[in-house]
C-alpha positions, -999 to 999 in steps of 0.1 A, spaced: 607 323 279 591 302 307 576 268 295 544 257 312 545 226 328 511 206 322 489 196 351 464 173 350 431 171 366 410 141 354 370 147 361 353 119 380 322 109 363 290 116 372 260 92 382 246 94 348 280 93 330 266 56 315 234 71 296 236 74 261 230 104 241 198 111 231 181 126 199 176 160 225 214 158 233 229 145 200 228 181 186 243 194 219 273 171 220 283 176 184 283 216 189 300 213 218 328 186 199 330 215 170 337 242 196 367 219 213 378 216 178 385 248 174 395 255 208 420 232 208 432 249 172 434 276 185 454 266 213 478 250 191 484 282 173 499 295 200 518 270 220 554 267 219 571 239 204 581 221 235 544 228 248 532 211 221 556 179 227 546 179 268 511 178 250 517 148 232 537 131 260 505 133 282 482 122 260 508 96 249 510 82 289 469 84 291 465 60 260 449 89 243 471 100 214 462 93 181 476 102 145 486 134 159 488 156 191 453 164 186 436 136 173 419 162 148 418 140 121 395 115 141 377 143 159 369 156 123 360 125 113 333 117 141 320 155 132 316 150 97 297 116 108 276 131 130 269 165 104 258 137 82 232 116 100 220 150 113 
């Protein structure tokens, strides 16, 4: 079985990277967090087990990690927040 080794490519922001979202792109942003969601469980379900651990050792070295691989407990968190106030 070949194991992927994981690349990354880090996206340099844009000029309006500092505007906050607005009431027009609230709704936008939390459809496209639900989708990534469940992009990312779907990826999950079928990564290996030592894919899964290269994961966590990137996001690990970028200060991203969180209670899991995923952060999907604090991603679901922020979704239900933002389902609510909708």
């Amino acid at each position: 079985m070949t194991v992927l080794t994981p690349t990354r490519e880090h996206a340099t922001p844009g000029a309006n990277s500092h505007k906050k979202p607005t009431a027009q792109t609230a709704p936008a942003l939390l459809h496209e967090l639900q989708n990534a969601h469940l992009i990312i469980r779907n990826a999950l379900a079928v990564m290996t087990v030592r894919q899964k651990a290269a994961w966590a050792q990137l996001n690990q070295s970028d200060k991203v990690d969180g209670e899991g691989v995923t952060r999907a407990n604090e991603r679901a968190l922020v979704i239900r927040r933002a389902q609510e106030a909708a």
